[in-house]
N, C-alpha and C positions, 0 to 999 in steps of 0.2 A: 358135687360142689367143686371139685377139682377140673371135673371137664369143663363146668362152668369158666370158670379161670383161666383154663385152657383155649378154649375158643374167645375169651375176652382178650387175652393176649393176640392172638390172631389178630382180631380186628385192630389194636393197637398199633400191630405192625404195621397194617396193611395203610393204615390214615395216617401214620409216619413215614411211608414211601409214596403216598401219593401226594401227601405235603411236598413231598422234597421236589417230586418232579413238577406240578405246581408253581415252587418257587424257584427253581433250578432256568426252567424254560423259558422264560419272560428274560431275563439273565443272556441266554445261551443266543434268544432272539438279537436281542439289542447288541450284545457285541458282533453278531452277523452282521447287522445291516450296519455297524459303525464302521466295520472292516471294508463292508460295500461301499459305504462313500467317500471314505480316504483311496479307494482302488480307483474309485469313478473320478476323484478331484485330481487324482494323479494323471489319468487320464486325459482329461480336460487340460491341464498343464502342458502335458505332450504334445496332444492335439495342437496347441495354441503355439508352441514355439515350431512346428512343423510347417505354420502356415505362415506365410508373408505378409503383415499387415502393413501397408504403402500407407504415410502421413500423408494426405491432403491438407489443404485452406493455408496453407504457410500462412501467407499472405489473400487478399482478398482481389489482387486486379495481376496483371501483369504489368503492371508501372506504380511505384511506390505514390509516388510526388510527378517529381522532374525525371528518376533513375530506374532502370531496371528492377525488378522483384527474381524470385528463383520462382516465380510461376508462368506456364506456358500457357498460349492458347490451346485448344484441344484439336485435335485430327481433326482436318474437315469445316471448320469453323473458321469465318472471316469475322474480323475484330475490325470496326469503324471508329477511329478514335478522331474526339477535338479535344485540343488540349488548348486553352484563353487565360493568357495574364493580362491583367490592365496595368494601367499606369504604376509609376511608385507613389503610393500614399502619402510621401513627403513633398509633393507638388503643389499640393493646398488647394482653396476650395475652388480657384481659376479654374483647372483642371478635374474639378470635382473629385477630388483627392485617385486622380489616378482611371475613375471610370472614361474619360474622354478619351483614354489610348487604349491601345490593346495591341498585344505578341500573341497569334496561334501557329498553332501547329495540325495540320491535316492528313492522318496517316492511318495505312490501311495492314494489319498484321495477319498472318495466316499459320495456321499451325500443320504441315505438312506431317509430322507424324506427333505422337504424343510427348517426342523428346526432342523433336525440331520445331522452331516455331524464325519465321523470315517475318521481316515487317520495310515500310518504304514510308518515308513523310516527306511532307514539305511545312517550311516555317519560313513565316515572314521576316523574321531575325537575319539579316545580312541575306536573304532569299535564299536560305538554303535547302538542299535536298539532301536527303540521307536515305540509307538502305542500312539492314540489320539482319544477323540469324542469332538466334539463341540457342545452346543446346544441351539438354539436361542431362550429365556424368554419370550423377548418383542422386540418390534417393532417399530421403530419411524413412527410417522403416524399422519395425521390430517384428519379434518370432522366430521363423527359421533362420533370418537374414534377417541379423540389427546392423544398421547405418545411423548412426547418431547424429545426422547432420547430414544436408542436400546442398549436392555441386554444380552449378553451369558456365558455361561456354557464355560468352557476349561477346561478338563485333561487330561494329559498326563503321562505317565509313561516311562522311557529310562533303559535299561538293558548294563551294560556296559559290552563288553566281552573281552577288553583287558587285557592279563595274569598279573594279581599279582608282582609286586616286591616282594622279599625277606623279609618279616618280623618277627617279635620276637611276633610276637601273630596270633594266626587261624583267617584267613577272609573264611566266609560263604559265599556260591551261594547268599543267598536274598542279603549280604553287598553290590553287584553289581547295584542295585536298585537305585533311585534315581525316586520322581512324582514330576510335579508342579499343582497346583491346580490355576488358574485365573476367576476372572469374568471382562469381558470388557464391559465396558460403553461407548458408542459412538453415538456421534451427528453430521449429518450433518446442519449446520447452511444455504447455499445456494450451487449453481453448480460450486464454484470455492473451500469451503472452508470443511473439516470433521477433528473430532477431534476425539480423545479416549484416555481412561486413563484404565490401567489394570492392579489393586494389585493385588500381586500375591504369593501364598505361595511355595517356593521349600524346599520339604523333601529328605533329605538323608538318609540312612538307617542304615549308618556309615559315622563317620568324621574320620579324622587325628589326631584329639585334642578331651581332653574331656574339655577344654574351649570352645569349640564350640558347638553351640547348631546343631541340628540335623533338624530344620526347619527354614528355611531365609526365610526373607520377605522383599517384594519392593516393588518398583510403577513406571510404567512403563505409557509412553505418547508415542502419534502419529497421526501424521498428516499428510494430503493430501493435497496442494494447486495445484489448474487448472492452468496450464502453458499457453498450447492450447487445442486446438479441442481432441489431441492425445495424451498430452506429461503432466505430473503432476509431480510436488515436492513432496518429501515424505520426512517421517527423526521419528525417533524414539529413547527415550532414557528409561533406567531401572535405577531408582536410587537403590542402594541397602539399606533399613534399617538396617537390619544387614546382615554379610557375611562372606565370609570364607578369612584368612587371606593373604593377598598380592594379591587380584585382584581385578579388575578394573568395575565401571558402563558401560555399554553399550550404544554406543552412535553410530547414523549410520544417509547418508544424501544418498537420489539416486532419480532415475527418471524411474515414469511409462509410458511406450509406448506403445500404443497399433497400435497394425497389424494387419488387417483382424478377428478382435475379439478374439484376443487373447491378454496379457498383458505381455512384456519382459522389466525387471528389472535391473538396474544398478545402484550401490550403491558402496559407502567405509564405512569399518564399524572397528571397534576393534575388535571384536569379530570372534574368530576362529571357535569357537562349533557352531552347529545350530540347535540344538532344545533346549526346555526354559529351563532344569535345566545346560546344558553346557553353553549357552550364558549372559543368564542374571546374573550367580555366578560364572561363569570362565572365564571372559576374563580378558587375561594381557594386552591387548595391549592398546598405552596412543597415542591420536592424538597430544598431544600436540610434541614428537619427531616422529614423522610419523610411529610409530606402528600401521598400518590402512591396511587395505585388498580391493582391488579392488575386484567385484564379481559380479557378474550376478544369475538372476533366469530365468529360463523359465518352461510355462508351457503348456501342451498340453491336451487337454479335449476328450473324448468321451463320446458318447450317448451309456450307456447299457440300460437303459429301458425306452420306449419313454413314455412321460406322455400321459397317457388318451386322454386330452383333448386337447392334439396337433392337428393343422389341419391337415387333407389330403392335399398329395402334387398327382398330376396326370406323 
């Protein structure tokens, strides 16, 4: 009877330690593999501030409206821009509010490397011609390298070739001149929302007046809101700090769409002229009596020189 008891104890013990292990293991698992994925999330964390993730799409075109964007063309790539304002819609229905005139602009941008981008127009506005580089500083970007905000370079220079009025003193070839010199500052905040602000200096080479000083200064804003998948709000204004006498800040609202990867623009704006020393220091036109331009942009890209590291297509 006792060694009955004896060996019953045995057994006792024995289904009390194999409970314990049992229960113990499942335990012993899960806090393994919890440890493995706080090591591996840790990891991942690492990972992710060691690499450089470069903001794209700031913006959708490299032209806002009328004004520069902080986005380039790409290496290799030729940009064909038209750019059409019609009349001002306070004309009435004589001039079928404005569709009977038209201001374009025809100019061709090319993006030499991925942080330089030149471009060259012509606009029927006082016949002028302009040449431009853009070049991108910095970069917004997080990870190994955060940049909160992307910087570029913009000059431009506009020759204006329309003939002289009559006047009581000599105008010089260089008088035709006219540069603006801009740095743009722009951040996109998330995928619906980018911002930028862009002082900006425009020199003349001759004024009107010798009350006038010979270089104005502004500051210029702009922004993108995500409408949909394809469609954004846009809208840009130039305040003028100082300016040339009887015209107007620059003030525009339109909508980017995109098609097949390309961006066509639709806007009203004040402003007649379209490059920076015509639009941001000569527009007369006041939205508040409907001195406003319907207009569109379109643009069309080619590949001149494939990058390197393009893949093979078969």
């Amino acid at each position: 009877m006792e060694t009955y008891n004896h060996n019953r104890s045995k057994k006792l013990l024995w289904c009390i330690a194999l409970f314990s292990i049992a229960y113990l293991l499942p335990h012993s698992a899960v806090a393994q593999t919890t440890d493995l994925f706080k090591l591996q999330d840790e990891q991942d964390k690492k990972d992710a501030k060691e690499k450089t993730d470069i903001t794209t799409s700031i913006f959708k075109s490299t032209r806002l409206i009328n004004g520069q964007t902080i986005e380039n063309t790409g290496a290799g790539i030729l940009d064909l821009r038209i750019s059409h304002r019609f009349g001002m819609v306070n004309t009435g229905a004589y001039n079928f509010f404005g569709l009977d005139q038209a201001t374009m602009r025809l100019g061709l941008d090319y993006g030499i490397t991925n942080r330089l981008e030149v471009g060259i127009g012509r606009s029927t506005f006082n016949k002028e011609f302009d040449g431009f580089f853009k070049y991108r500083i910095l970069r917004q970007s997080t990870g190994k390298t955060e940049m909160p905000i992307s910087i570029s370079l913009a000059e431009t220079g506009v020759w204006r070739s329309l003939k002289d009025p009559a006047t009581t003193y000599q105008i010089n070839y260089s008088d035709h001149f006219s540069f603006a010199s801009q740095l743009i500052l722009a951040r996109k905040f998330n995928d619906y929302f980018s911002l930028q602000l862009i002082p900006t200096m425009v020199h003349y080479n001759i004024v009107a007046d010798k009350e006038i000083k010979n270089d104005l200064y502004s500051m210029g804003v702009g922004f993108r809101a995500r409408l949909s998948r394809r469609v954004n709000l846009t809208g840009e204004y130039y305040y003028q700090i100082t300016q040339l006498g009887g015209y107007k800040n620059s003030a525009s609202v339109g909508f980017d769409i995109e098609t097949g990867g390309h961006v066509f623009q639709l806007f009203f704006t004040n402003s007649t002229g379209i490059n920076e020393s015509s639009f941001i220091t000569q527009t007369q036109g006041l939205w508040s009596n409907g001195g406003v331009h319907f207009g569109f942009n379109i643009s069309r890209v080619f590949t001149v020189v494939k990058p390197k590291n393009a893949g093979r297509t078969n």
